[in-house]
VOPAGU-2260 file (C-alpha; in pm, 1 decimal, decimal comma):
REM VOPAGU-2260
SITE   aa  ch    i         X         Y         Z
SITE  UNK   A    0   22724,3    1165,5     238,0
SITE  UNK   A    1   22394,4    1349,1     233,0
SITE  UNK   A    2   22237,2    1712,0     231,3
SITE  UNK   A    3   22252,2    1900,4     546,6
SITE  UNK   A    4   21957,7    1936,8     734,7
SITE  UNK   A    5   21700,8    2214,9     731,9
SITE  UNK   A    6   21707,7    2464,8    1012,7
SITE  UNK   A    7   21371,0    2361,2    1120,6
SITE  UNK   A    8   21511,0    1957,7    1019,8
SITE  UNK   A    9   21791,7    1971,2    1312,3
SITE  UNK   A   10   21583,9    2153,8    1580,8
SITE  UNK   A   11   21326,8    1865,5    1602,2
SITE  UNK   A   12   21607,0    1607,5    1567,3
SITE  UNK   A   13   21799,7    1785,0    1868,8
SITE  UNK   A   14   21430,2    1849,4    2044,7
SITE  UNK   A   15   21310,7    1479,0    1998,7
SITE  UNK   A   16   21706,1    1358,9    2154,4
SITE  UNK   A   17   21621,9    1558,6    2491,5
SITE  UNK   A   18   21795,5    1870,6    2425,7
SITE  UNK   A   19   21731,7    2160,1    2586,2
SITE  UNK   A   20   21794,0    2411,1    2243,6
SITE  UNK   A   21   21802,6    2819,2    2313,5
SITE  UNK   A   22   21781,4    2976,4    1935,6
SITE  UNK   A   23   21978,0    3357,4    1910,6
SITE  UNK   A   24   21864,4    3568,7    1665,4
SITE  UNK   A   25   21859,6    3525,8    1288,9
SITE  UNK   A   26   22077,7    3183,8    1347,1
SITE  UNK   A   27   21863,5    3043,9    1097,3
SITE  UNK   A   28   22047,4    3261,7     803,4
SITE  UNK   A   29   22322,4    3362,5    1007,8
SITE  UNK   A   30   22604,9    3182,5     769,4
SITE  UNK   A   31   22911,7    3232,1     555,7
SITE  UNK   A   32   22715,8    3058,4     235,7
SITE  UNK   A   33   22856,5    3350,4      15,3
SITE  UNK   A   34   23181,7    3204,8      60,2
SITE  UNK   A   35   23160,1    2897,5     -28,0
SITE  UNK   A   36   23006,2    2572,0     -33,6
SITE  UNK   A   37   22804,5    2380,6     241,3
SITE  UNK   A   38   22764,8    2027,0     118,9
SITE  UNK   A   39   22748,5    1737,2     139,6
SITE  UNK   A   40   22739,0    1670,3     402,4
SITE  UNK   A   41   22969,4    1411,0     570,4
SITE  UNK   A   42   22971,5    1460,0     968,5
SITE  UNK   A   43   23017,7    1645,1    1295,7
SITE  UNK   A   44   23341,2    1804,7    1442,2
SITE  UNK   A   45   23331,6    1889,5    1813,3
SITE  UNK   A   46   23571,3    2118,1    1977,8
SITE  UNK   A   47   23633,2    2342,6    2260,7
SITE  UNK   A   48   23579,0    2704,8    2279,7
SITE  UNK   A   49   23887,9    2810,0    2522,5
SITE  UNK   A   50   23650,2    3049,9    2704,2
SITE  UNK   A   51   23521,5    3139,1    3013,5
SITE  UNK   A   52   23142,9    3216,8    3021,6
SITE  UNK   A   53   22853,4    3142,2    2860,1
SITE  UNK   A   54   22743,1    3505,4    2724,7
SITE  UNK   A   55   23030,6    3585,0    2618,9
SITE  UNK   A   56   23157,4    3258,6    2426,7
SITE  UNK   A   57   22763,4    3295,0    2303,8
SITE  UNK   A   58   22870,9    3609,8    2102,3
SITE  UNK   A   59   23239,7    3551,7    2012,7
SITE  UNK   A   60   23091,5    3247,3    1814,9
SITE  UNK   A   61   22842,9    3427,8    1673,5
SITE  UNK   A   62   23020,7    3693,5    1570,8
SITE  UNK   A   63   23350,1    3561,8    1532,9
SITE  UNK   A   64   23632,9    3870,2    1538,5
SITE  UNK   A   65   23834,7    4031,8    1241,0
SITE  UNK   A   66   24061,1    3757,0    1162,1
SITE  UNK   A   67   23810,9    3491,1    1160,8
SITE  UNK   A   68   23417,8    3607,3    1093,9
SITE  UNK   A   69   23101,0    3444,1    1281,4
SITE  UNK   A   70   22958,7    3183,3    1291,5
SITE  UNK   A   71   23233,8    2980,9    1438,9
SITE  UNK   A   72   22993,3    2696,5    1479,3
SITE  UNK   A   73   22658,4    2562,1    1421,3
SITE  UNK   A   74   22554,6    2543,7    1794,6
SITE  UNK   A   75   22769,2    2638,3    2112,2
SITE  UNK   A   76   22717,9    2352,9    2395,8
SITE  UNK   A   77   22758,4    2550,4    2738,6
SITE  UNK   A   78   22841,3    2442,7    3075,0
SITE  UNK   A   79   22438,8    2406,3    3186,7
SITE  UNK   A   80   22417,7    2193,8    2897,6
SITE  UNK   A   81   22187,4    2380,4    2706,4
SITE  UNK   A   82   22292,0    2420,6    2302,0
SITE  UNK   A   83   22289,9    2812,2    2188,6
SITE  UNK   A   84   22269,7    2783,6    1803,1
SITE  UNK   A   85   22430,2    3074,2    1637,9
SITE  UNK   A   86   22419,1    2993,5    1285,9
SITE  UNK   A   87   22302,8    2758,4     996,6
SITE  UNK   A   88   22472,7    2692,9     674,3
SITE  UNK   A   89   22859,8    2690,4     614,6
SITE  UNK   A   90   23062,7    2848,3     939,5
SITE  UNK   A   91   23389,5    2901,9    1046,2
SITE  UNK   A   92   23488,0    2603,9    1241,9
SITE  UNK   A   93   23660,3    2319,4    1052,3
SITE  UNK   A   94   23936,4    2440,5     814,3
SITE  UNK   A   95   24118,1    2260,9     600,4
SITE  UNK   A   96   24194,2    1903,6     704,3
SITE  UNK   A   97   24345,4    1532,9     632,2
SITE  UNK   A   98   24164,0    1382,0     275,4
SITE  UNK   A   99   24286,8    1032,5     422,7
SITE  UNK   A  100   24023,4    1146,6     749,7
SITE  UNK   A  101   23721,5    1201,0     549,9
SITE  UNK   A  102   23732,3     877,8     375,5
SITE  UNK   A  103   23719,4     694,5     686,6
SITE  UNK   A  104   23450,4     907,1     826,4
SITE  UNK   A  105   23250,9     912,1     512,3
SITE  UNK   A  106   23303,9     511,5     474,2
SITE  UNK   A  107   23238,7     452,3     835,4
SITE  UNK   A  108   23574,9     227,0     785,4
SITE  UNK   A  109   23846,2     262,8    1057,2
SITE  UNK   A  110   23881,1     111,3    1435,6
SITE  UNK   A  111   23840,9     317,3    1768,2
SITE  UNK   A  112   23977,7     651,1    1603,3
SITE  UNK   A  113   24040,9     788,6    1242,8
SITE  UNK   A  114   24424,0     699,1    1115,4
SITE  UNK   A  115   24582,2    1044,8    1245,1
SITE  UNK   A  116   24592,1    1316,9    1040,5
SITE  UNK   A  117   24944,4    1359,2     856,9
SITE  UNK   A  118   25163,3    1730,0     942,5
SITE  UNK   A  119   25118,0    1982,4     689,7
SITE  UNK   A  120   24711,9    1946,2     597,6
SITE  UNK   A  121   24597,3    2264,1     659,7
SITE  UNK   A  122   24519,2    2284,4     289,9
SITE  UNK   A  123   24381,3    1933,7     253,2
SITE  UNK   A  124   23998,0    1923,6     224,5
SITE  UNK   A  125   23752,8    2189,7     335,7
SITE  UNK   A  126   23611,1    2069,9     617,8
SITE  UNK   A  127   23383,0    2421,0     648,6
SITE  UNK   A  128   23207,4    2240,1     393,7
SITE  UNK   A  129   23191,5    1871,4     472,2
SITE  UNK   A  130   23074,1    1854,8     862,2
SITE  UNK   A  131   22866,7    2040,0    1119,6
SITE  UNK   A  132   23024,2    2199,8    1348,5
SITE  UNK   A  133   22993,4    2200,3    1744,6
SITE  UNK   A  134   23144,1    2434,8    1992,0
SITE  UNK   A  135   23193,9    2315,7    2360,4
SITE  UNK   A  136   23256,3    2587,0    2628,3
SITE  UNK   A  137   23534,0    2492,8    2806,2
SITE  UNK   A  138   23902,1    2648,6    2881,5
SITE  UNK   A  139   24072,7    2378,5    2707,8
SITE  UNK   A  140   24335,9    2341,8    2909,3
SITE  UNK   A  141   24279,7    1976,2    3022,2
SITE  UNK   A  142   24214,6    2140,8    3384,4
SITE  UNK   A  143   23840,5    2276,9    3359,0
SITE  UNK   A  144   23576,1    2051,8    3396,9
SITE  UNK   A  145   23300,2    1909,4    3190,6
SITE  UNK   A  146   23004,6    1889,1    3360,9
SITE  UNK   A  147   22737,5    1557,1    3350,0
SITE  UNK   A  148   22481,6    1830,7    3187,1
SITE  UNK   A  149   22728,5    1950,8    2908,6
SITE  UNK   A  150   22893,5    1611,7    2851,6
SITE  UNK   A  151   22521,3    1445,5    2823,4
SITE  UNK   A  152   22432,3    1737,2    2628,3
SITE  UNK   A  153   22735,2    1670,3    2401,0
SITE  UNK   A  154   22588,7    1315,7    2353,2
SITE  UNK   A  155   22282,4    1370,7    2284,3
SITE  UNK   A  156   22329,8    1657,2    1938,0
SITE  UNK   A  157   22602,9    1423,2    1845,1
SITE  UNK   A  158   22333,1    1140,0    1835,1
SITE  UNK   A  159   22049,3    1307,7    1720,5
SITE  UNK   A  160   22269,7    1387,1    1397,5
SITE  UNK   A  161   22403,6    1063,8    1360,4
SITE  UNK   A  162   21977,9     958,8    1382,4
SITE  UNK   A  163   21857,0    1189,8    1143,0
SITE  UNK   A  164   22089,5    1074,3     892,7
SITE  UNK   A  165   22095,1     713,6     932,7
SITE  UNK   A  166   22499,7     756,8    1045,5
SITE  UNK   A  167   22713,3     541,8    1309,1
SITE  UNK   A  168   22890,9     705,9    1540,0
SITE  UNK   A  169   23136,8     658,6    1373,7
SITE  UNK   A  170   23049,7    1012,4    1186,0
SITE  UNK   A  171   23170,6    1200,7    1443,6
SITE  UNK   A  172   23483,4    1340,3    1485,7
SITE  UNK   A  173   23715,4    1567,7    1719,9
SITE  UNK   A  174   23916,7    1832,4    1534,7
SITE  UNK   A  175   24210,7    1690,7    1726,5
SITE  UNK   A  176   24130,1    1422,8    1408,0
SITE  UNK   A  177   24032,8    1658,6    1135,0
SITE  UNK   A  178   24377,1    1880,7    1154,5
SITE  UNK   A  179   24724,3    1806,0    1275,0
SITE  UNK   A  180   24742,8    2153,9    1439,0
SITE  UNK   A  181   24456,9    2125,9    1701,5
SITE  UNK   A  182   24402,0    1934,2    1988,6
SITE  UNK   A  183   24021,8    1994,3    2039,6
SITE  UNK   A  184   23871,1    1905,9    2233,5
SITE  UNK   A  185   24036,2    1822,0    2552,4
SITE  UNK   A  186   23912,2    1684,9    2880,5
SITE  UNK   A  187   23765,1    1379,5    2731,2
SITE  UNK   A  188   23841,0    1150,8    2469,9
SITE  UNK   A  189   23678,8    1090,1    2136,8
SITE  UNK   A  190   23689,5     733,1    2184,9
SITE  UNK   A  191   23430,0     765,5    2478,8
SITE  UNK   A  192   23257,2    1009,4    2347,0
SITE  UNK   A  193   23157,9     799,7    2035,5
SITE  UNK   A  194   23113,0     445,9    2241,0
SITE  UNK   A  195   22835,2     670,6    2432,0
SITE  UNK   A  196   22648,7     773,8    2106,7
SITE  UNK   A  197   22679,6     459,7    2009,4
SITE  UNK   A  198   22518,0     320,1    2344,1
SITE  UNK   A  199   22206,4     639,4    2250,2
SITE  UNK   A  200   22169,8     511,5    1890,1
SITE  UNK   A  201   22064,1     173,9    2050,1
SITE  UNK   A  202   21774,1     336,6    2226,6
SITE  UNK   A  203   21480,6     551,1    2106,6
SITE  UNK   A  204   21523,8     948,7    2126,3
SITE  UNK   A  205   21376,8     969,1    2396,4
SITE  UNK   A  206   21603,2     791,3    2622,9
SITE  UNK   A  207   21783,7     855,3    2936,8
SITE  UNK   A  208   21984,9     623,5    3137,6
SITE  UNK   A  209   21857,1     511,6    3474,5
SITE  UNK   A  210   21557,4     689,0    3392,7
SITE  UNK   A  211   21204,9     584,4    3355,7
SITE  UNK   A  212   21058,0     823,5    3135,2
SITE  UNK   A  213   21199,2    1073,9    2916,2
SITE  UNK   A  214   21262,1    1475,9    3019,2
SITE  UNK   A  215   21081,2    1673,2    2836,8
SITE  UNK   A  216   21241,8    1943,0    2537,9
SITE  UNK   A  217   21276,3    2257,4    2650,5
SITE  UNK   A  218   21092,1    2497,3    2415,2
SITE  UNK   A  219   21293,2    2776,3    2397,1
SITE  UNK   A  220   21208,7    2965,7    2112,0
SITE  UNK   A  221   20804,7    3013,6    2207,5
SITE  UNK   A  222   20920,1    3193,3    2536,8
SITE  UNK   A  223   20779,6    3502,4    2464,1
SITE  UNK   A  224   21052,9    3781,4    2555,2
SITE  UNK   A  225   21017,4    4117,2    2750,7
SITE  UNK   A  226   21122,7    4408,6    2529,0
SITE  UNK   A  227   21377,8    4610,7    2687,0
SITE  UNK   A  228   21239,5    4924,0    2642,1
SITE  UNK   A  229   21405,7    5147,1    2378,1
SITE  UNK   A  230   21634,6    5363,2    2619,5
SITE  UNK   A  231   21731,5    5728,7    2400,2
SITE  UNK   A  232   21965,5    5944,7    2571,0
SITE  UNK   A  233   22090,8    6232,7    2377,7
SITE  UNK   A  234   22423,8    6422,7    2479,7
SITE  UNK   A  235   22657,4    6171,8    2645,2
SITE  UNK   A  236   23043,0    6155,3    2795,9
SITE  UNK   A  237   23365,9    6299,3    2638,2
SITE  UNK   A  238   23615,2    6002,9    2500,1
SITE  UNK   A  239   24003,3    6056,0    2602,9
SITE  UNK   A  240   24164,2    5883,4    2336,4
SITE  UNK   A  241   24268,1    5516,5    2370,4
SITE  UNK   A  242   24080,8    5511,8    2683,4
SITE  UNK   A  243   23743,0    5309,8    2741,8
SITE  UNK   A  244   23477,0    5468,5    2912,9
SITE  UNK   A  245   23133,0    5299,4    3024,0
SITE  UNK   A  246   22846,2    5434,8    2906,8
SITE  UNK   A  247   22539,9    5505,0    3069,6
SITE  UNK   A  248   22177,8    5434,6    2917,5
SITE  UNK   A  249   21884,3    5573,7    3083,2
SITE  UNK   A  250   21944,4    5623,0    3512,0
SITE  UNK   A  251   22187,7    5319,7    3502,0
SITE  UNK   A  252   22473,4    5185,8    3285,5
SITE  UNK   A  253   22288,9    4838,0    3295,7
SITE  UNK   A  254   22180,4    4717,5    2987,1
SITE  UNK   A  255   22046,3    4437,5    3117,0
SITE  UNK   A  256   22010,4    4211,5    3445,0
SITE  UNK   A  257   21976,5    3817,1    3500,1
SITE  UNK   A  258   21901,3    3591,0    3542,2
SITE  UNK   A  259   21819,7    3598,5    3139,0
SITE  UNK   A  260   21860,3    3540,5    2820,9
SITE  UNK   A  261   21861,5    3850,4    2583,0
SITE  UNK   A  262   21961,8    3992,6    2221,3
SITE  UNK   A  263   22041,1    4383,2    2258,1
SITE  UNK   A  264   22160,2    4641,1    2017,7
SITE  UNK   A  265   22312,1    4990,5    2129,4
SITE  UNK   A  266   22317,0    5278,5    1869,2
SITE  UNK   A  267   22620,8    5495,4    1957,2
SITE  UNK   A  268   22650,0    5853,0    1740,1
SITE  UNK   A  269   22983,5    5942,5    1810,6
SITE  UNK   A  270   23156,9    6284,3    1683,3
SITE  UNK   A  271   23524,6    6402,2    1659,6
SITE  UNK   A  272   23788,0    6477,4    1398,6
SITE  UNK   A  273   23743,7    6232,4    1050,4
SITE  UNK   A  274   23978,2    5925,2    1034,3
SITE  UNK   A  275   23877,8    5864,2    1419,3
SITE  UNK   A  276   23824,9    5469,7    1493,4
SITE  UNK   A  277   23593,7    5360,6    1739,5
SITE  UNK   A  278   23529,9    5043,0    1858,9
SITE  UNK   A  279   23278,2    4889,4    2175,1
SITE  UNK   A  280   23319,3    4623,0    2381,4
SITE  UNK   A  281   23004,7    4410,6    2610,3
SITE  UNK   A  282   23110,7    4331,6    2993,2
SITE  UNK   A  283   22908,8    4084,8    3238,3
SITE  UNK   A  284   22937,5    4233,1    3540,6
SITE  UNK   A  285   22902,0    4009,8    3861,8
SITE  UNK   A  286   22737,1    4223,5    4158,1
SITE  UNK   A  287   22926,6    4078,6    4440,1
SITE  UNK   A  288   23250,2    4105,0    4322,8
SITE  UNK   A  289   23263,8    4375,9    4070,1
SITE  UNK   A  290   23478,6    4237,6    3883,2
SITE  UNK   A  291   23363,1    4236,2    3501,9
SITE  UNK   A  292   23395,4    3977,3    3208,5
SITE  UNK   A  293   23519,5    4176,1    2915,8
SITE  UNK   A  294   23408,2    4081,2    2570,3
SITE  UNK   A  295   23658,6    4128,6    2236,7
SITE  UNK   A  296   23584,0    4490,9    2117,9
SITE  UNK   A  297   23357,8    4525,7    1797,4
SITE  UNK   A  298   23440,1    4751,4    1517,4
SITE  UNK   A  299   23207,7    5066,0    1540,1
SITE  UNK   A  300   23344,6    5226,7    1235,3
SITE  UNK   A  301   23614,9    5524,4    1161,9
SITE  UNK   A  302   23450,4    5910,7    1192,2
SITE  UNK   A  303   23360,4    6021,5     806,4
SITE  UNK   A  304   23450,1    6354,8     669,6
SITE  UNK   A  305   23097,0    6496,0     806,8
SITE  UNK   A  306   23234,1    6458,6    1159,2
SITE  UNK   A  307   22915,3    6264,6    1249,6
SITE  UNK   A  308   22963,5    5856,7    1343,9
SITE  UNK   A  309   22684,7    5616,8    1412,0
SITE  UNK   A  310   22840,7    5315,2    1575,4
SITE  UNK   A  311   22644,0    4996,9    1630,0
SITE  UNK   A  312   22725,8    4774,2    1886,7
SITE  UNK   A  313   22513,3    4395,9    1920,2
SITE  UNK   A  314   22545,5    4144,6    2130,7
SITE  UNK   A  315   22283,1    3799,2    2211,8
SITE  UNK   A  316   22325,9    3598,1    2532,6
SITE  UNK   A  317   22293,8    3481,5    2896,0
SITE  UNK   A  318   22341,3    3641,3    3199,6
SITE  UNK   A  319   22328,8    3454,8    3571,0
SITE  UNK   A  320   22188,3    3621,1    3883,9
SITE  UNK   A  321   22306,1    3910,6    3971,7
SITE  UNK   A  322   22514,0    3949,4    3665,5
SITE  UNK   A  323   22462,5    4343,5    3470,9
SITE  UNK   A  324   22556,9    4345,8    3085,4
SITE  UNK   A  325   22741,3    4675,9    3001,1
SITE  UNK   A  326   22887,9    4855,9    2725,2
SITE  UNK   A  327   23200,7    5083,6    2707,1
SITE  UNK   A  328   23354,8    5263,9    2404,5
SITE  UNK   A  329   23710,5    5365,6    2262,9
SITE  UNK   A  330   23767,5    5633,8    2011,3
SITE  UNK   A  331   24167,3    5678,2    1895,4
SITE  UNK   A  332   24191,9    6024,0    1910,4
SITE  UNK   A  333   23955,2    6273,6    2154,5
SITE  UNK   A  334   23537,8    6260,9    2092,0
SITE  UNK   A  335   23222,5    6312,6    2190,8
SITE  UNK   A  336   22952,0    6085,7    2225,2
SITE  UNK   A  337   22622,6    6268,9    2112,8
SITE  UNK   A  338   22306,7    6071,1    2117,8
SITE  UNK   A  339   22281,1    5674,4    2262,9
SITE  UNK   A  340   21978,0    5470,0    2172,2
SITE  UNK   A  341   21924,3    5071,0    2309,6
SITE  UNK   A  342   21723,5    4796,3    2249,8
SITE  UNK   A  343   21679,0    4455,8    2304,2
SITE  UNK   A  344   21478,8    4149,6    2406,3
SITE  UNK   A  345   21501,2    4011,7    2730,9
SITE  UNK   A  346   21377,2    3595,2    2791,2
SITE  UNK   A  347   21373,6    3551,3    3216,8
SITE  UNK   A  348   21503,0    3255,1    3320,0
């Protein structure tokens, strides 16, 4: 049991275990601490994302959707095994889970796995509370790989937790453990996985098998970004209703090119009949195949009384070579988009 680290506490611990860390946005006070507690602190959880791509599992656990509000994690552990962290402070990752399962982890007291949890716990102990949470990209469907840099990457946060508060292994968890109802994470077993923190604990930080000398962190957040220049475009395309349509910023409807990272924000003024909804949605779009990733729409808001909507639309992430970000809109009923402003910061990779 103990106090959870500061946000400036678990960046050195994750730096000092070799991990390359890319902070987005306000993660630091990005939480759900207004609903609740976060404390004490008793372990990790790791599960898997069931997404495809980095950018956009970036912002869905950021910003979580309607049902379920962002952060869905503490840090998002992609495929290149770099750790995005979203937010800090309580998140939306753990539920309710098994009483009987925290003992053990809290005591450090059972075998190779945690006595399983029993049916019906979904209202047992808040685990939101109780355990950092760690999102793994991966489809989840005991098909998609886990590559050496994720699954080392994996490793590493869960050990550089388990370091900075004196913890076995033994303090981390799947949520396959934590709740009967999930099966998270898949691909690789929680037995391994805490046998090779185990194996990091008995090593300094620095560390790395079959390797001489440590890699050096990554430091990530003293990149210092382009601005993506504040794009204003007044006037813009008619909306058919329930259809989206792309819109264009500046001489292209690119937002935004890799190979990056980036955090932009489009301001949409949208106008049409009161009671309207409107709602945006991001797309990575590769170049050679034109074929576009499509994120879960964001709310933009429903047109007031004056007639006069200003949507805003955000979105932090990663985009490969030759990938575009792009944004489209949806109104309900017919409307007019009147004025479109962007901005953004842009980190080349």
């Amino acid at each position: 049991m103990a106090n959870p680290l500061s946000a400036a506490q678990v960046i050195s611990a994750l730096r000092a275990e070799g991990v390359r860390v890319v902070e987005v946005g306000n993660w630091r006070t990005h939480n759900r601490n207004s609903k609740g507690a976060w404390g004490p602190i008793n372990g990790s959880i790791v599960h898997h994302t069931v997404t495809k791509g980095t950018a956009a599992t970036v912002a869905m656990v950021r910003d979580g959707y309607s049902s379920l509000p962002g952060p869905l994690c503490h840090g998002m552990i992609a495929k290149d095994g770099r750790v995005h962290m979203v937010g800090w402070g309580r998140a939306n990752h753990a539920g309710g889970g098994d009483p009987r399962v925290l003992e053990q982890v809290i005591a450090e007291s059972y075998g190779s796995r945690p006595t399983p949890p029993t049916k019906g716990n979904a209202n047992g102990v808040d685990g939101n509370a109780r355990f950092y949470g760690w999102e793994c990209e991966n489809l989840g469907d005991g098909k998609d790989p886990w590559p050496k840099a994720q699954y080392d990457a994996i490793v590493r946060v869960q050990a550089a937790l388990c370091r900075a508060h004196k913890w076995s292994a033994k303090s981390v968890i799947g949520h396959l453990e934590w709740s009967s109802d999930k099966v998270d994470p898949r691909g690789f077993t929680m037995v391994q996985l805490r046998t090779d923190v185990a194996e990091r604990l008995k090593h300094p930080a620095s560390w790395s098998p079959g390797k001489p000398a440590p890699e050096p962190p990554t430091q990530e957040e003293n990149d210092v970004p382009d601005l993506i220049k504040p794009e204003v475009e007044a006037g813009g395309p008619k909306l058919a209703a329930g259809t989206w349509t792309l819109l264009r910023m500046a001489a292209d409807t690119a937002l935004a090119q890799g190979p990056c990272r980036y955090q932009v924000t489009a301001y949409v003024q949208v106008t049409g009949k009161p009671g309207t909804s409107v709602i945006g949605r991001f797309q990575d779009l590769t170049l050679a195949t034109k074929r576009p990733s499509l994120d879960l729409p964001q709310d933009g808001g429903v047109i007031p009384e004056s007639g006069v909507l200003n949507a805003t639309f955000t979105r932090p992430g990663q985009l490969d070579k030759n990938v575009q970000l792009k944004l489209e809109v949806q109104a309900s009923a017919p409307a007019t988009v009147t004025y479109r402003l962007l901005r953004g910061l842009r980190w080349p990779i």
